[in-house]
C-alpha positions as CSV (number, residue, x, y, z in Angstrom):
1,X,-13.7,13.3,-5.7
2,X,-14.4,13.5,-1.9
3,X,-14.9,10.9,0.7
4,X,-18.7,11.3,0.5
5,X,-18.4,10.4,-3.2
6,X,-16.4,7.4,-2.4
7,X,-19.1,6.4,0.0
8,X,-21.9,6.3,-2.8
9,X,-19.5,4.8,-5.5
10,X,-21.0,1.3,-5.4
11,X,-17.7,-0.1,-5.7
12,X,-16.3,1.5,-2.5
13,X,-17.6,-0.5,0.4
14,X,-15.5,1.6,2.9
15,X,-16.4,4.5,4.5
16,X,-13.3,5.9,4.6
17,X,-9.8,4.6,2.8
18,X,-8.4,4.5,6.5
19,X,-10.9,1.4,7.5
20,X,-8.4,-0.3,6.2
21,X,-5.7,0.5,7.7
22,X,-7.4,0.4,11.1
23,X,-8.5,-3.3,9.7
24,X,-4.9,-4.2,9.7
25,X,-3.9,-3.2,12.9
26,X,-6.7,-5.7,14.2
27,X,-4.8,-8.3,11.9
28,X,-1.3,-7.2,12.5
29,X,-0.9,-6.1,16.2
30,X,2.2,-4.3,16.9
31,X,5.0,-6.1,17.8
32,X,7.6,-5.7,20.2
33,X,10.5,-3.9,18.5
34,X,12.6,-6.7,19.5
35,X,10.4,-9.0,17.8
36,X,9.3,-8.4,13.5
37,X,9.5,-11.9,12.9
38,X,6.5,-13.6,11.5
39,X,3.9,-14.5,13.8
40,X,1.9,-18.2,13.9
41,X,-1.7,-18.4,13.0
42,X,-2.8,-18.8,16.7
43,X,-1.3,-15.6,17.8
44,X,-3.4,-13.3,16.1
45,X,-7.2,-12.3,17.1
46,X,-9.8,-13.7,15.2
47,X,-9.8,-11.2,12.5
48,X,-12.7,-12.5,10.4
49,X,-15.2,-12.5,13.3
50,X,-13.8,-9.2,14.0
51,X,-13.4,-7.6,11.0
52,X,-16.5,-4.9,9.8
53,X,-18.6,-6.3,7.0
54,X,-17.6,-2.9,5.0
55,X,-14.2,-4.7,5.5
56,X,-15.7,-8.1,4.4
57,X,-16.7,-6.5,1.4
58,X,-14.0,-4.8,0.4
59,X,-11.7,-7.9,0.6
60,X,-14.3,-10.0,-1.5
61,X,-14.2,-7.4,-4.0
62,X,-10.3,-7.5,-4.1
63,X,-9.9,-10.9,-4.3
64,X,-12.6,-11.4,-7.5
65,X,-11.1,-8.9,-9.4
66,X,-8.0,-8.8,-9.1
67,X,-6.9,-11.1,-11.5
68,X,-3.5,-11.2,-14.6
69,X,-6.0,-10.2,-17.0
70,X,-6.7,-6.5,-14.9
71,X,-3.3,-5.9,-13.5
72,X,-1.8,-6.3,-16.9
73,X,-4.5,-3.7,-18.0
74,X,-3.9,-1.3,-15.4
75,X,-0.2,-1.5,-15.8
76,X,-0.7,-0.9,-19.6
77,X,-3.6,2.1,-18.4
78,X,-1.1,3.9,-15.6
79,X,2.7,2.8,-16.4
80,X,3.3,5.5,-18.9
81,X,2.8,8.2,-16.9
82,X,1.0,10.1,-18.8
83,X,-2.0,11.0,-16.4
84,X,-0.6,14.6,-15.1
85,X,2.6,16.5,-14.4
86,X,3.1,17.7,-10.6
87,X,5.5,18.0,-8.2
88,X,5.9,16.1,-4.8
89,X,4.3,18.5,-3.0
90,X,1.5,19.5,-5.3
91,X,0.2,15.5,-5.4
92,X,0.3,15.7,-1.7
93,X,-2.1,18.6,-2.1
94,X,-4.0,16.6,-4.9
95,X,-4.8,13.9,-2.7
96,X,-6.0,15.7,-0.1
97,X,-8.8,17.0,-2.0
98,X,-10.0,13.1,-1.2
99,X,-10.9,14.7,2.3
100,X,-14.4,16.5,2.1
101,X,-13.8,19.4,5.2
102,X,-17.8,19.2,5.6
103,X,-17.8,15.5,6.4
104,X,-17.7,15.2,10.5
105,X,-16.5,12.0,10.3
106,X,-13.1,13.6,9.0
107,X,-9.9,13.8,11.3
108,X,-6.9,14.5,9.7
109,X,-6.1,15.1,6.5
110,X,-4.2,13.3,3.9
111,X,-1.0,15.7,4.1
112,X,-1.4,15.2,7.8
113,X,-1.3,11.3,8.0
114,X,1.8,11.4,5.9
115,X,3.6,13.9,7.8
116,X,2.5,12.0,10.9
117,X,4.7,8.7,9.6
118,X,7.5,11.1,8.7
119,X,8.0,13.0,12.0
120,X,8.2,9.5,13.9
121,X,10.9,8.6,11.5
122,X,12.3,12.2,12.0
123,X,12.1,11.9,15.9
124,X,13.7,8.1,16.0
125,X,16.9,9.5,13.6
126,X,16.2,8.0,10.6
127,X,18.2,8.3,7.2
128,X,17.0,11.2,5.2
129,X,15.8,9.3,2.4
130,X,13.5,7.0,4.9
131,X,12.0,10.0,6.2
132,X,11.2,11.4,2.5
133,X,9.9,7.8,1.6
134,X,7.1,7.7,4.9
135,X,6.3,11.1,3.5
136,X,5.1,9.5,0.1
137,X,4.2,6.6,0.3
138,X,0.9,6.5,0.2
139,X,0.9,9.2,-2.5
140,X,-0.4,6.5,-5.6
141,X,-3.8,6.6,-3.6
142,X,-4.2,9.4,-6.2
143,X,-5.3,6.4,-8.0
144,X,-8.8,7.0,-6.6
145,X,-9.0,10.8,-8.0
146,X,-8.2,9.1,-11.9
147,X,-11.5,7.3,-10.7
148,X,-10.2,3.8,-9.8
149,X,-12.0,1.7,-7.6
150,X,-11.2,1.8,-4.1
151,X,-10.1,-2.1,-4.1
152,X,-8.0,-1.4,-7.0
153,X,-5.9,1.4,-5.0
154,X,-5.4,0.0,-1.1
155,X,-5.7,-3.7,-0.2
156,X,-3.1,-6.4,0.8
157,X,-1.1,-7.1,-2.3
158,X,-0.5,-10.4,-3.7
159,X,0.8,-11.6,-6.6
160,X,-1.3,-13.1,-9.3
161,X,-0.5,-15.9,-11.9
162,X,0.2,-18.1,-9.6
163,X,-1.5,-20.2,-6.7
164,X,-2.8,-17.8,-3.4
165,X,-1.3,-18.3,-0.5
166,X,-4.0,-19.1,2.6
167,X,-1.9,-16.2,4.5
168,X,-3.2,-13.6,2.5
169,X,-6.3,-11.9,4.4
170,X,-9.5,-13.8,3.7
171,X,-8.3,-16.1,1.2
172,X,-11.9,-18.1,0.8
173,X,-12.8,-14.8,-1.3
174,X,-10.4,-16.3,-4.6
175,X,-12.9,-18.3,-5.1
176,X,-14.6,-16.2,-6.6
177,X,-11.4,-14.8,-8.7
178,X,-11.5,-16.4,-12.4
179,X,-8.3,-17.5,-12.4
180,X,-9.0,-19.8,-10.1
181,X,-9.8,-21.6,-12.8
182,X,-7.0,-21.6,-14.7
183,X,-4.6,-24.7,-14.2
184,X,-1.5,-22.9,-14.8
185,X,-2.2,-19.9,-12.5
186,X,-3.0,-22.0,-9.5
187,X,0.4,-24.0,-9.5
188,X,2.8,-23.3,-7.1
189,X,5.0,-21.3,-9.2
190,X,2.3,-21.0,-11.9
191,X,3.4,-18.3,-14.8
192,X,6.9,-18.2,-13.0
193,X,10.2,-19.5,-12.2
194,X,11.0,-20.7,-8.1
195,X,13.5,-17.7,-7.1
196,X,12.8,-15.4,-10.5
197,X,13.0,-12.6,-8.0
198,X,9.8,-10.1,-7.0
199,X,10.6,-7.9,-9.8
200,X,9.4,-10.3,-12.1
201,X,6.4,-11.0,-10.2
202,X,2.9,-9.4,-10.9
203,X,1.3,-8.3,-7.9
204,X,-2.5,-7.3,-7.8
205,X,-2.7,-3.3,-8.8
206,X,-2.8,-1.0,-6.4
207,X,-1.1,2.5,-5.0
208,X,2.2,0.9,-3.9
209,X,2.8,-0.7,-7.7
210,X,1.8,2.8,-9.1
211,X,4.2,5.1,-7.1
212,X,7.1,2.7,-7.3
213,X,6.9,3.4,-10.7
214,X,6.4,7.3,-10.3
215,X,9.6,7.8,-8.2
216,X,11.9,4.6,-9.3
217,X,14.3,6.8,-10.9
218,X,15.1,9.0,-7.7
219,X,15.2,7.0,-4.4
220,X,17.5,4.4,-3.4
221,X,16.4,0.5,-3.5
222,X,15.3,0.0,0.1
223,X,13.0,2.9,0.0
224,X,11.5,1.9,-3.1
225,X,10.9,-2.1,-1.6
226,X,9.2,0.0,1.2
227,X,7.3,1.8,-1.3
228,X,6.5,-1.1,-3.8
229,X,5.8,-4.2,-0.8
230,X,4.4,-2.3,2.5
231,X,1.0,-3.6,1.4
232,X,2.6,-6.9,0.8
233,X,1.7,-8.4,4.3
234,X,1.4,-11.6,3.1
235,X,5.3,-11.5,2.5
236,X,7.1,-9.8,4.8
237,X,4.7,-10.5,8.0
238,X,3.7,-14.1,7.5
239,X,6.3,-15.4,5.4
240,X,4.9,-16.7,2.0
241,X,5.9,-16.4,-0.9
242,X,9.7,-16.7,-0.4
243,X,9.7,-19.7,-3.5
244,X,9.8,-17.0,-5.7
245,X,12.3,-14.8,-4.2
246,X,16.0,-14.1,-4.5
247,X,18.4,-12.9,-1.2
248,X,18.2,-9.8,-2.2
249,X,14.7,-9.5,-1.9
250,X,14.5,-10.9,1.4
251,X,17.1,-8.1,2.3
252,X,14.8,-5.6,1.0
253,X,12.2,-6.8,3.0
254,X,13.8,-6.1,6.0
255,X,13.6,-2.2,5.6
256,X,10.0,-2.9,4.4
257,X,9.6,-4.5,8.3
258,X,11.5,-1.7,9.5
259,X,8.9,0.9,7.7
260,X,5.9,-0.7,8.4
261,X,5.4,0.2,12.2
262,X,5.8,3.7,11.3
263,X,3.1,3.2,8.5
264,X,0.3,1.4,10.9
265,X,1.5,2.9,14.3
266,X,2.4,6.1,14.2
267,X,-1.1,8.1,13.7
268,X,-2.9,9.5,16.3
269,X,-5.3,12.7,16.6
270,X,-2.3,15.2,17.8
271,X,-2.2,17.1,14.3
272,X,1.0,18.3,13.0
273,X,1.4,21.7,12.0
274,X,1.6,21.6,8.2
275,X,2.5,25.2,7.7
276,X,5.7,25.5,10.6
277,X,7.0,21.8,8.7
278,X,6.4,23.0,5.1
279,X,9.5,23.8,4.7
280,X,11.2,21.2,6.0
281,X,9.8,18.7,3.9
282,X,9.9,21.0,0.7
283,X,13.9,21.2,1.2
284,X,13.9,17.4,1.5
285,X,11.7,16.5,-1.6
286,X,13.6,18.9,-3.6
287,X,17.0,17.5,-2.7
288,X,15.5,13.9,-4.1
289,X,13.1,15.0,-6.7
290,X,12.9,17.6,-9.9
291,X,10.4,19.9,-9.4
292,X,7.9,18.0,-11.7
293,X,7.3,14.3,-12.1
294,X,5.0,12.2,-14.6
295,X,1.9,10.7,-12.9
């Protein structure tokens, strides 16, 4: 699949995966490093004037469909692994082939964009294991080459089941969700228990549920919360949720705060050289990772 398929999919709004991303720089403006607390309503721009109606559309698409019925499904569909066998760097190749090298709209690649997060987290000293995580993290948007929808592979997650918070991005769209008509879904706890933890939460489907479950077995916890909730914005930028949460979840968000300005902030159109830093990250994936995981 390339990016110009994605444009004529009729369920793939964006242009290009990385309008959202861009999207949530608009919502989330980079903060002072001083300062990753969560910000008030009347500090942010007017997102939804602002916000392209390829944007619009996407959300609206998110937000009806995503509902307990199709996360269960997809969880059922995806969590045994049994799509393909690949290494690390071999899915980084895989999803690269979501870039189309005739489109002129095309900047960097996908291999690119990840290794762009990494070297920031190489050049500010970071742990080993946080520089392998901003390597993958974005490696479940494979999800779109198995020939999922794009609002079903990138998106602000949330977690179904239970009643939407207002601080998740265009919240009006749930209206349209059908379990907004369900009673027990739309109760402040709804299918849970107050302070169950997040691991017992469902959240709506996307890449960052998929590769948790890919890599679970081989990184430490903090990388995997940075893998599993840096689409959780709702969470750990604006502060809902935290009913349903134990301490050590909201410890684990901290590293997801202290991931996400390399995930948002650190791409730009200076290209890294993928060939002279192959190695590098090969050494480091292999020092993690066997040489083939189940996807």
């Amino acid at each position: 699949m390339t990016k110009a398929d994605v444009r004529e999919d009729a369920t793939a709004p964006l242009e290009d995966m990385d309008d959202w991303e861009d999207f949530l720089k608009l919502r989330y403006p980079r903060p002072a490093a001083e300062d990753m607390a969560p910000k008030a309503e009347h500090e942010f721009r007017d997102y939804r004037a602002d916000a392209r109606p390829s944007v619009k559309d996407f959300y609206r698409l998110n937000h009806t469909h995503q509902t307990v019925d199709f996360v269960l499904a997809k969880k059922h569909q995806y969590l045994a692994l049994n799509k393909r066998e690949m290494g690390v760097w071999e899915a980084m190749e895989y999803l690269n082939t979501l870039i189309d090298d005739s489109d002129p709209d095309t900047d960097l690649s996908q291999i690119e964009h990840l290794m762009q997060a990494a070297e920031a987290m190489r050049a500010d000293g970071q742990p080993r294991w946080f520089i392998l995580t901003g390597l993958i993290h974005d490696l479940g948007k494979i999800l779109c080459l198995f020939g999922e929808p794009q609002w079903a592979v990138v998106g602000d997650t949330f977690p179904v089941g239970c009643a939407y918070s207002d601080k998740v991005v265009f919240p009006e769209f749930f209206a349209a969700n059908p379990d907004s008509q369900v009673v027990q879904y739309q109760t402040t706890n709804g299918i849970y228990e107050e302070g169950c933890g997040l691991e017992r939460i469902h959240l709506s489907w996307g890449h960052d549920e998929y590769l948790y479950h890919v890599v679970k077995e081989f990184l430490p916890a903090e990388a995997l919360a940075m893998i599993r909730y840096h689409s959780f914005y709702a969470a750990h930028r604006e502060g809902a949720y935290a009913h349903l949460m134990t301490e050590h979840d909201q410890e684990m968000l901290n590293w997801v705060r202290r991931f996400n300005p390399y995930d948002l902030y650190s791409k730009s159109a200076e290209r890294p050289d993928v060939a002279a830093l192959k190695p590098y990250y090969q050494e480091l994936i292999a020092e993690y990772f066997p040489p083939v995981l189940r996807w």
